[in-house]
C-alpha positions as CSV (number, residue, x, y, z in Angstrom):
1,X,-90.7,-72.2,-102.4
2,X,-92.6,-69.4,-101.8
3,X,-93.1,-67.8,-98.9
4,X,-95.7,-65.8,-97.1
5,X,-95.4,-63.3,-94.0
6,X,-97.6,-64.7,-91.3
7,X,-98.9,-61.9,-88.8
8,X,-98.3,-62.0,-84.8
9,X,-100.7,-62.1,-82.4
10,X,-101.6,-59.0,-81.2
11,X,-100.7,-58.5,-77.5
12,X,-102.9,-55.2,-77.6
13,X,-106.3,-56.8,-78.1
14,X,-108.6,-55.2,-75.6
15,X,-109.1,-56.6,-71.9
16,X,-111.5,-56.0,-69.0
17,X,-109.3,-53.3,-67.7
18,X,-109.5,-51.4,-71.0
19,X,-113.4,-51.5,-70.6
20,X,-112.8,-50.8,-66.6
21,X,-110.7,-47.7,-67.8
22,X,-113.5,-46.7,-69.8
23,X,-116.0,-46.1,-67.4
24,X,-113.9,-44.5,-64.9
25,X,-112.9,-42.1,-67.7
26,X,-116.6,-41.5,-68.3
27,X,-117.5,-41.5,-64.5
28,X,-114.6,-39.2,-64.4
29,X,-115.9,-36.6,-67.2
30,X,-119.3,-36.6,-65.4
31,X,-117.3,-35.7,-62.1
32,X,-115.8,-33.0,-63.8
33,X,-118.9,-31.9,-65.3
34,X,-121.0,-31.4,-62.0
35,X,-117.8,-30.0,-61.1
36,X,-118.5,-27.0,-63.0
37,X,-121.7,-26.2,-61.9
38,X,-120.1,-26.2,-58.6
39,X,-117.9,-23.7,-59.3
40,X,-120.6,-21.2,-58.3
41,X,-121.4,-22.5,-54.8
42,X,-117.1,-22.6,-53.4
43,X,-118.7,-24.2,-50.1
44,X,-120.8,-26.8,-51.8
45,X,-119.0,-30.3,-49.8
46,X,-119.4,-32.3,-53.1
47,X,-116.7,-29.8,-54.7
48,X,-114.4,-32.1,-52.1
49,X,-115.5,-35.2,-52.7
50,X,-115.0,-34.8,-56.5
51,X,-111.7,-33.2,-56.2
52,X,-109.8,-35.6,-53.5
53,X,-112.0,-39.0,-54.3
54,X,-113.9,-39.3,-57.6
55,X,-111.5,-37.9,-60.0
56,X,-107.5,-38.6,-58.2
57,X,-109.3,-42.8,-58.1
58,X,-110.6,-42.5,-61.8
59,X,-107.4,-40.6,-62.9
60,X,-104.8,-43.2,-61.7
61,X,-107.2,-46.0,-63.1
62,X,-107.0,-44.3,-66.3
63,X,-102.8,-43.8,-65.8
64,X,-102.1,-47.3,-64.3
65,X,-104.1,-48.9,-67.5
66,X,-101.9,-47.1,-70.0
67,X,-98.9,-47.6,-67.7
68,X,-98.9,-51.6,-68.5
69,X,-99.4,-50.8,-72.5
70,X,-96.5,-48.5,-72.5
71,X,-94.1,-50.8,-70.2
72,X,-93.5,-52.9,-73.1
73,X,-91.8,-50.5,-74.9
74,X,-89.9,-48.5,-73.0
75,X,-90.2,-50.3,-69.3
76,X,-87.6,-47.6,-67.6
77,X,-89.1,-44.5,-69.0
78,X,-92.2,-46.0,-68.3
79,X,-91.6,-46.9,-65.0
80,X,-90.4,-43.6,-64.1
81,X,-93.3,-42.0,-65.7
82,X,-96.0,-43.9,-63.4
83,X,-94.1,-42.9,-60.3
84,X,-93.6,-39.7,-60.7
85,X,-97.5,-39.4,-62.1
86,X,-99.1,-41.0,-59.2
87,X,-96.8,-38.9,-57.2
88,X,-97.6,-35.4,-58.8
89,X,-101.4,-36.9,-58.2
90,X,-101.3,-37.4,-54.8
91,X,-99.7,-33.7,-54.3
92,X,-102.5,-32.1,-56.6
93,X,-105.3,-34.2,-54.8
94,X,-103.7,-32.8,-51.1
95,X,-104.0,-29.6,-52.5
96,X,-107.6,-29.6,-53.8
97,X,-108.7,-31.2,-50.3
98,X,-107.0,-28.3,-48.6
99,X,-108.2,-25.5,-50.3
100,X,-111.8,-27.2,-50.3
101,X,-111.8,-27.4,-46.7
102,X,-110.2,-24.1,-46.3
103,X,-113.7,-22.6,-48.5
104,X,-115.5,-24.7,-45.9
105,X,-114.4,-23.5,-43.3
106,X,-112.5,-27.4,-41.7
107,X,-109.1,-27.0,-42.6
108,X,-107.2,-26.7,-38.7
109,X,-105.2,-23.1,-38.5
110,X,-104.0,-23.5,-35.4
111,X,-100.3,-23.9,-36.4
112,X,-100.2,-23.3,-40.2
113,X,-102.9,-21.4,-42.5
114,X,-104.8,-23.4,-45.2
115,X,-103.0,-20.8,-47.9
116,X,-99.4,-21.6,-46.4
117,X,-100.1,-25.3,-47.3
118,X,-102.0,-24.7,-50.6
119,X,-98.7,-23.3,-51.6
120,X,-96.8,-25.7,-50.7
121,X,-98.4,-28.6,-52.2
122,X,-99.3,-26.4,-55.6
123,X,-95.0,-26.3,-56.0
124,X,-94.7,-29.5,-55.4
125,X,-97.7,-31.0,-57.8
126,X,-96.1,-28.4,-60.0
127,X,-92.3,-29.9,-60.1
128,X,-94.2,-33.9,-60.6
129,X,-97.5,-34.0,-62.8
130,X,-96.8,-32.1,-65.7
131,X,-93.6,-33.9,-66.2
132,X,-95.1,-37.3,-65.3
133,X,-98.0,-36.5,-68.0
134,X,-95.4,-35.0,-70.4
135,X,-93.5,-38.7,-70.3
136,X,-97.0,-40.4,-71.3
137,X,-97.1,-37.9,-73.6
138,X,-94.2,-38.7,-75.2
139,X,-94.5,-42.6,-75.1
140,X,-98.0,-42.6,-76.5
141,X,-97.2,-40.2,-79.7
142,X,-94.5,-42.2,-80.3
143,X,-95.6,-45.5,-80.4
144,X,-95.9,-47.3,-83.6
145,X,-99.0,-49.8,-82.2
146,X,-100.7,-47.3,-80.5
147,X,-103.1,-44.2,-81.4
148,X,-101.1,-41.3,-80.8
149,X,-103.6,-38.9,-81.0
150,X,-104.3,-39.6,-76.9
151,X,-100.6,-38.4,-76.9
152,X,-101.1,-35.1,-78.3
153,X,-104.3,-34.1,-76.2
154,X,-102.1,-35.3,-73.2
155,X,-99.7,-32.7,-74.1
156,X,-102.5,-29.7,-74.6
157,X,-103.7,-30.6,-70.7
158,X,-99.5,-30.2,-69.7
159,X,-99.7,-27.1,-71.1
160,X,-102.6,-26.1,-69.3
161,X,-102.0,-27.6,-66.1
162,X,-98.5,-25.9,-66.1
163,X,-99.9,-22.5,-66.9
164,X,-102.7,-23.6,-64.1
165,X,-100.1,-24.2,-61.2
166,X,-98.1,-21.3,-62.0
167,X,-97.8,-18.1,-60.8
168,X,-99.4,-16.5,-64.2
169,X,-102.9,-18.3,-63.6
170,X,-105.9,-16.6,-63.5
171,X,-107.7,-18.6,-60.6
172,X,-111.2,-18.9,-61.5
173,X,-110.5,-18.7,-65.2
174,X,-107.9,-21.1,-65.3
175,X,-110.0,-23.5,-62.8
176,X,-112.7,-23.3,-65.8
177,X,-110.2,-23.8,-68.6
178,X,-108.9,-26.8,-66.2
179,X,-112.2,-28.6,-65.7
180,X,-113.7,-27.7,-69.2
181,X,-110.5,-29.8,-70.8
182,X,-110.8,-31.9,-68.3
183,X,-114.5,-33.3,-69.5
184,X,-113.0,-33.3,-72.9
185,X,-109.6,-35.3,-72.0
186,X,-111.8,-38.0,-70.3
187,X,-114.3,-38.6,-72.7
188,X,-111.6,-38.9,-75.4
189,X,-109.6,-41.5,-73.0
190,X,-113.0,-43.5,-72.8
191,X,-113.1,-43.9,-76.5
192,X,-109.3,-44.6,-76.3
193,X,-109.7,-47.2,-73.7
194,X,-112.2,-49.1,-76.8
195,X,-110.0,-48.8,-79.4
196,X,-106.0,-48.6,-78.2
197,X,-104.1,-50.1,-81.3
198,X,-103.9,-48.4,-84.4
199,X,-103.1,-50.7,-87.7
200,X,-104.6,-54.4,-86.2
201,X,-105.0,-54.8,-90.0
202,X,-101.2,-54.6,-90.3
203,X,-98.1,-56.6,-89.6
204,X,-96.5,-55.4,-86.9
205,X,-93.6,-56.0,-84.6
206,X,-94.3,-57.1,-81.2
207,X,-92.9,-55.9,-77.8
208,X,-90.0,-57.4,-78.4
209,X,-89.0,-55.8,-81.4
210,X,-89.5,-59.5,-82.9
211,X,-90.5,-59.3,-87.1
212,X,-93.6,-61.3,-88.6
213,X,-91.8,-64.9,-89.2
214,X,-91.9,-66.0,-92.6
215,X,-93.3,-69.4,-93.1
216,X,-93.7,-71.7,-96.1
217,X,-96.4,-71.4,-98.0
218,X,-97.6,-75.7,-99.0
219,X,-99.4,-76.9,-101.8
220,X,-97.8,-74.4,-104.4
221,X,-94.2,-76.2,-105.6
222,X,-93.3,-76.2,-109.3
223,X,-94.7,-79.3,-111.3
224,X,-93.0,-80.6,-114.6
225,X,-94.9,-80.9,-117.7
Protein backbone atom coordinates (compact mmCIF):
# COMPACT_ATOMS: atom_id res chain seq x y z
CA UNK A 1 0.00 0.00 0.00
CA UNK A 2 1.12 3.24 -0.47
CA UNK A 3 2.02 5.45 1.85
CA UNK A 4 1.94 9.20 2.48
CA UNK A 5 4.08 11.38 5.09
CA UNK A 6 1.56 13.14 7.26
CA UNK A 7 2.95 16.60 8.76
CA UNK A 8 3.21 17.35 12.71
CA UNK A 9 1.63 19.82 14.38
CA UNK A 10 3.51 22.73 14.62
CA UNK A 11 4.38 23.58 18.32
CA UNK A 12 5.65 27.08 16.99
CA UNK A 13 2.35 28.48 15.87
CA UNK A 14 2.11 32.01 17.33
CA UNK A 15 0.72 32.75 21.01
CA UNK A 16 -0.39 35.79 22.99
CA UNK A 17 3.07 36.18 24.28
CA UNK A 18 4.51 36.35 20.75
CA UNK A 19 2.08 39.34 20.07
CA UNK A 20 2.96 40.61 23.93
CA UNK A 21 6.67 40.46 22.69
CA UNK A 22 5.79 42.44 19.89
CA UNK A 23 4.69 45.42 21.37
CA UNK A 24 7.22 45.71 24.02
CA UNK A 25 9.73 45.37 21.17
CA UNK A 26 7.96 48.34 19.50
CA UNK A 27 7.37 50.23 22.85
CA UNK A 28 10.99 49.41 23.27
CA UNK A 29 12.25 50.99 19.78
CA UNK A 30 10.14 54.15 20.60
CA UNK A 31 12.05 54.22 24.07
CA UNK A 32 15.07 54.14 22.39
CA UNK A 33 14.04 56.59 19.85
CA UNK A 34 13.15 59.51 22.30
CA UNK A 35 16.25 58.28 23.75
CA UNK A 36 18.18 59.92 21.20
CA UNK A 37 16.80 63.09 21.23
CA UNK A 38 17.78 63.06 24.83
CA UNK A 39 21.13 62.60 24.31
CA UNK A 40 21.44 66.38 23.99
CA UNK A 41 19.86 67.41 27.33
CA UNK A 42 22.38 64.56 29.81
CA UNK A 43 20.13 65.90 32.83
CA UNK A 44 16.81 65.43 31.20
CA UNK A 45 15.07 62.66 34.15
CA UNK A 46 13.36 60.73 31.35
CA UNK A 47 16.96 59.67 30.13
CA UNK A 48 16.51 57.42 33.62
CA UNK A 49 13.38 56.33 33.35
CA UNK A 50 14.05 54.92 29.83
CA UNK A 51 17.41 53.46 30.67
CA UNK A 52 16.61 51.57 34.19
CA UNK A 53 12.54 50.91 33.49
CA UNK A 54 11.15 51.10 29.94
CA UNK A 55 13.85 49.30 27.98
CA UNK A 56 15.71 46.50 30.93
CA UNK A 57 11.21 45.46 31.35
CA UNK A 58 10.75 45.34 27.45
CA UNK A 59 14.17 43.76 26.91
CA UNK A 60 13.72 40.75 29.23
CA UNK A 61 10.12 40.40 27.76
CA UNK A 62 11.60 40.15 24.45
CA UNK A 63 14.55 37.56 25.95
CA UNK A 64 12.19 35.50 28.23
CA UNK A 65 9.77 34.96 25.01
CA UNK A 66 12.57 33.57 22.92
CA UNK A 67 13.99 31.81 25.95
CA UNK A 68 10.76 29.18 25.94
CA UNK A 69 11.19 28.74 21.91
CA UNK A 70 14.82 27.92 22.25
CA UNK A 71 14.46 25.52 25.47
CA UNK A 72 13.12 22.91 23.28
CA UNK A 73 16.07 22.44 21.56
CA UNK A 74 18.86 22.84 23.55
CA UNK A 75 17.21 23.19 27.32
CA UNK A 76 20.88 23.35 29.09
CA UNK A 77 22.47 25.85 26.75
CA UNK A 78 19.36 27.54 26.88
CA UNK A 79 18.95 27.67 30.31
CA UNK A 80 22.28 28.94 30.87
CA UNK A 81 21.76 31.54 28.25
CA UNK A 82 18.59 33.14 30.13
CA UNK A 83 20.48 33.35 33.31
CA UNK A 84 23.33 34.76 32.52
CA UNK A 85 21.24 37.33 30.04
CA UNK A 86 18.97 38.58 32.65
CA UNK A 87 21.95 38.72 34.81
CA UNK A 88 24.28 40.83 32.45
CA UNK A 89 20.81 42.99 32.24
CA UNK A 90 20.38 43.76 35.60
CA UNK A 91 24.28 44.86 35.78
CA UNK A 92 23.89 47.09 32.54
CA UNK A 93 20.44 48.52 33.89
CA UNK A 94 22.46 49.44 37.53
CA UNK A 95 24.85 51.05 35.56
CA UNK A 96 22.64 53.30 33.37
CA UNK A 97 20.65 54.34 36.62
CA UNK A 98 24.02 55.29 38.12
CA UNK A 99 25.44 57.27 35.68
CA UNK A 100 22.00 58.94 35.07
CA UNK A 101 21.74 59.98 38.49
CA UNK A 102 25.32 60.89 38.64
CA UNK A 103 24.35 63.64 35.38
CA UNK A 104 21.57 64.64 37.78
CA UNK A 105 23.24 65.34 40.33
CA UNK A 106 21.26 62.20 43.06
CA UNK A 107 23.64 59.57 43.06
CA UNK A 108 25.01 59.60 47.15
CA UNK A 109 29.02 60.25 47.17
CA UNK A 110 29.46 60.20 50.49
CA UNK A 111 31.37 56.85 50.61
CA UNK A 112 31.97 55.94 46.99
CA UNK A 113 31.88 58.34 43.74
CA UNK A 114 29.21 57.61 41.03
CA UNK A 115 32.34 56.96 38.51
CA UNK A 116 33.91 54.29 41.04
CA UNK A 117 30.53 52.36 40.71
CA UNK A 118 29.95 53.03 36.97
CA UNK A 119 33.05 51.09 36.59
CA UNK A 120 32.33 48.53 38.43
CA UNK A 121 29.03 47.52 37.10
CA UNK A 122 30.36 48.38 33.25
CA UNK A 123 32.97 45.11 34.02
CA UNK A 124 30.68 43.22 35.27
CA UNK A 125 27.71 43.79 32.52
CA UNK A 126 30.70 43.38 30.29
CA UNK A 127 31.89 39.71 31.57
CA UNK A 128 27.58 38.60 31.35
CA UNK A 129 25.49 40.24 28.42
CA UNK A 130 27.49 39.93 25.48
CA UNK A 131 28.00 36.29 26.17
CA UNK A 132 24.36 35.75 27.25
CA UNK A 133 23.33 37.47 23.78
CA UNK A 134 26.06 35.62 21.98
CA UNK A 135 24.33 32.07 23.22
CA UNK A 136 20.86 33.39 21.68
CA UNK A 137 22.81 34.15 18.98
CA UNK A 138 23.99 30.95 18.41
CA UNK A 139 20.67 29.01 19.22
CA UNK A 140 18.63 31.12 16.97
CA UNK A 141 21.04 30.84 13.66
CA UNK A 142 21.17 27.50 14.20
CA UNK A 143 17.80 26.36 14.48
CA UNK A 144 16.32 24.48 11.67
CA UNK A 145 12.43 25.83 12.69
CA UNK A 146 13.29 29.13 13.33
CA UNK A 147 14.28 32.37 11.20
CA UNK A 148 17.78 32.76 11.84
CA UNK A 149 18.18 36.01 10.48
CA UNK A 150 17.15 37.41 14.31
CA UNK A 151 20.31 35.38 15.05
CA UNK A 152 22.61 37.23 13.03
CA UNK A 153 21.47 40.87 13.94
CA UNK A 154 21.84 39.54 17.52
CA UNK A 155 25.33 38.92 16.84
CA UNK A 156 26.02 42.57 15.13
CA UNK A 157 24.50 44.24 18.63
CA UNK A 158 27.34 41.73 20.63
CA UNK A 159 29.77 43.23 18.65
CA UNK A 160 28.75 46.48 19.35
CA UNK A 161 27.84 46.26 22.79
CA UNK A 162 31.36 44.58 23.43
CA UNK A 163 33.22 47.34 21.65
CA UNK A 164 30.55 49.72 23.83
CA UNK A 165 31.59 48.43 27.31
CA UNK A 166 35.22 48.34 26.52
CA UNK A 167 37.86 50.37 27.14
CA UNK A 168 38.25 51.41 23.23
CA UNK A 169 34.61 53.19 23.22
CA UNK A 170 34.13 56.36 22.17
CA UNK A 171 31.37 57.51 24.78
CA UNK A 172 29.07 59.71 23.07
CA UNK A 173 29.65 58.02 19.69
CA UNK A 174 29.41 54.70 20.76
CA UNK A 175 26.11 55.65 23.06
CA UNK A 176 24.69 56.75 19.45
CA UNK A 177 25.85 53.74 17.60
CA UNK A 178 24.23 51.84 20.78
CA UNK A 179 20.79 53.39 20.63
CA UNK A 180 20.67 53.90 16.77
CA UNK A 181 21.01 49.75 16.56
CA UNK A 182 19.08 49.61 19.19
CA UNK A 183 15.70 51.15 17.39
CA UNK A 184 16.70 48.93 14.56
CA UNK A 185 17.18 45.45 16.66
CA UNK A 186 13.69 46.07 18.29
CA UNK A 187 11.68 46.82 15.38
CA UNK A 188 13.24 43.74 13.60
CA UNK A 189 12.32 41.53 16.98
CA UNK A 190 8.63 43.00 16.63
CA UNK A 191 8.33 41.63 13.11
CA UNK A 192 10.13 38.47 14.50
CA UNK A 193 7.78 38.06 17.28
CA UNK A 194 4.74 37.79 14.10
CA UNK A 195 6.43 35.49 12.18
CA UNK A 196 9.01 33.00 14.35
CA UNK A 197 8.95 29.75 12.21
CA UNK A 198 10.48 29.53 9.06
CA UNK A 199 9.20 26.58 6.56
CA UNK A 200 5.43 26.00 8.29
CA UNK A 201 4.85 24.83 4.59
CA UNK A 202 7.32 22.02 5.30
CA UNK A 203 7.68 18.80 7.23
CA UNK A 204 9.55 19.16 9.97
CA UNK A 205 10.81 17.36 13.04
CA UNK A 206 9.43 18.38 16.25
CA UNK A 207 11.23 19.19 19.57
CA UNK A 208 11.79 15.94 20.12
CA UNK A 209 13.72 15.09 17.22
CA UNK A 210 10.54 12.91 16.37
CA UNK A 211 10.13 12.33 12.12
CA UNK A 212 6.70 13.01 10.28
CA UNK A 213 4.95 9.35 10.87
CA UNK A 214 4.02 7.69 7.81
CA UNK A 215 0.49 6.57 7.62
CA UNK A 216 -1.51 4.55 5.12
CA UNK A 217 -2.91 6.13 2.55
CA UNK A 218 -7.05 4.19 2.06
CA UNK A 219 -8.98 3.88 -0.81
CA UNK A 220 -6.05 3.34 -3.38
CA UNK A 221 -5.26 -0.79 -3.13
CA UNK A 222 -4.56 -2.67 -6.38
CA UNK A 223 -7.86 -4.09 -8.11
CA UNK A 224 -7.81 -7.17 -10.47
CA UNK A 225 -9.13 -6.96 -13.85
Amino acid sequence: MPTTLTKPTNPFRRTRADVIACVASLVDALACLTFLFLQLDPTNVGRLYITSLIDPITCVIGYWVIFGRLRGTRPILADFGISILILGTFFLTCQNAVEELGNLKLFPAKYVSAMDVDTLLGLFASYTLPIGLAIYAWLIATSSLLRRWLGFMIGIQVVILFIDLSVFSIPRVSEFVTAVYAVILSLAKGAWFLSPVAGLNRAQVDFGGNKPRATERKGHQGHKD
